[in-house]
N, C-alpha and C positions, 0 to 999 in steps of 0.2 A: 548495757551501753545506752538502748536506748528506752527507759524504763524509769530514769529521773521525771520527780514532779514538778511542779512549778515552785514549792518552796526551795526547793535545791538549788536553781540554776535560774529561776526570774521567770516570766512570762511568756518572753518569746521565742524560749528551746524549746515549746513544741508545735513550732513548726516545723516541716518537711525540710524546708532550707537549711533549719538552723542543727537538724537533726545530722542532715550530711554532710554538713561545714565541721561539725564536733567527729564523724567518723572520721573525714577527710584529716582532721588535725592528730587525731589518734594514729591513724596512718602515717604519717611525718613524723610524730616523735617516736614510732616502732624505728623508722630508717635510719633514724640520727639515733640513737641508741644502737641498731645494727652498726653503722658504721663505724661507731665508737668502739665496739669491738674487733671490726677487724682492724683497724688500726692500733689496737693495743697487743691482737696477736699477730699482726705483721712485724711490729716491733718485738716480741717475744721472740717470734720464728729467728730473729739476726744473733739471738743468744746461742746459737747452736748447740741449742738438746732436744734431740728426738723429739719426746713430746710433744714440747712446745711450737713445732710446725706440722703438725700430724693434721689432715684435714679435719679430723673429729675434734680436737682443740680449736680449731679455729673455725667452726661450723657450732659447735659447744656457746660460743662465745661471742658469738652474730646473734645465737636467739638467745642469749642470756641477756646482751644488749638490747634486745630489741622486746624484749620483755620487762624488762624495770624499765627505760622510760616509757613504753605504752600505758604499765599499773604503776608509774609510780610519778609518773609529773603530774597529772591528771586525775587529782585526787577530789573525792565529794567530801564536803566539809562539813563538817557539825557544826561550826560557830552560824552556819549563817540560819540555820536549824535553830540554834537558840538563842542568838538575835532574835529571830519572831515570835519565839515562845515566851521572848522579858527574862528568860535567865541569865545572869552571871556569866561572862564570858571567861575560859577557865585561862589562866596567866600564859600556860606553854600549851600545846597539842603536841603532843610526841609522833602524829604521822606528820606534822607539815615539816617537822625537826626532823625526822625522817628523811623523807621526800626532798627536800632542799638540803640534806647536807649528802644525802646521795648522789645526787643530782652532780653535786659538783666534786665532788672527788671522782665519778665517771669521766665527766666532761675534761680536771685536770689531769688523769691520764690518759685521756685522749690527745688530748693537746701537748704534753711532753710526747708521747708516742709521733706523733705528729713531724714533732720536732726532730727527733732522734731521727727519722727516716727522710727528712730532707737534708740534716746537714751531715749527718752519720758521727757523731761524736763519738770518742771512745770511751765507752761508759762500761763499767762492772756487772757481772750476775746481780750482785748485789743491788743495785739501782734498777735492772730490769724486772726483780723479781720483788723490789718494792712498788713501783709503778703497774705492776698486773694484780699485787695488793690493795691500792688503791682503788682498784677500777672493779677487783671483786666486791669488796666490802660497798664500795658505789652504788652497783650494781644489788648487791644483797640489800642495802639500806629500802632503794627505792622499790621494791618489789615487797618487802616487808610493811613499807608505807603503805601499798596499794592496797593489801590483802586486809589489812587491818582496816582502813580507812573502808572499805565497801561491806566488811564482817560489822563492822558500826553502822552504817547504812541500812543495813538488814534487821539490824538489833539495837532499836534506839534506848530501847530502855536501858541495854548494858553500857552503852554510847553515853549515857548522860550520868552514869553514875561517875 
């Protein structure tokens, strides 16, 4: 975390400040991620099956949220790597397509979860156990983004093939 160069992130990330303003923000998108899941399995738990209200599901799914956005919004990029190198910037990156569509299918089941728990609509298994799909695969996306994106960090050569 705190081991980026100056090509990565610009000049004045390594300062002290700027190094614990970037923890600090890490820290915030772990809790909005956490919170995003327990709102997805508070909303789960009103389906009434075991399971889905078991503390270890909903404990499951606080650090599952809160670990795809920690690794997964907050990604080191290659383009700006070869921006300075004069190469060819490549058309897609499959972690930012990642990362941004995880991002937001977590976020949209949060926010239907959200929903469902203030106005309590009467909704089907079927719609709750798509919207806790949503927020896996959300979830899965952006944690897959992370991993990739900081395994290319490490290994620019494979990074730039």
């Amino acid at each position: 975390m705190f081991n980026r160069t100056m090509s990565e992130t610009g000049p004045s990330s390594n300062s002290f400040t700027s190094r614990c303003a970037h923890v600090i923000e890490r820290i915030g998108l772990a809790m909005a991620g956490a919170s995003c899941g327990l709102f997805v399995a508070t909303h789960m738990s009103g389906a009434r099956i075991e399971l889905f209200g078991s503390l270890g599901m909903v404990l499951g799914m606080v650090i599952l949220g809160a670990l795809g956005f920690y690794v997964g919004i907050d990604i080191p990029r290659v383009f700006r790597r070869r921006a300075q190198s004069g190469d060819d910037l490549p058309k897609t990156d499959i972690v930012e397509l990642l990362s941004a569509a995880g991002t937001f299918l977590a976020a949209l089941a949060a926010f239907v979860s959200v929903y469902t728990i203030v106005t309590d609509p009467a909704i089907g298994l079927g719609w709750t156990l798509t919207i806790a799909g949503w927020w896996l695969l959300g979830v899965t996306m952006q944690i897959a983004a992370g991993i990739i994106a900081r395994w290319r960090n490490g290994h620019p050569a494979q990074a730039e093939a």
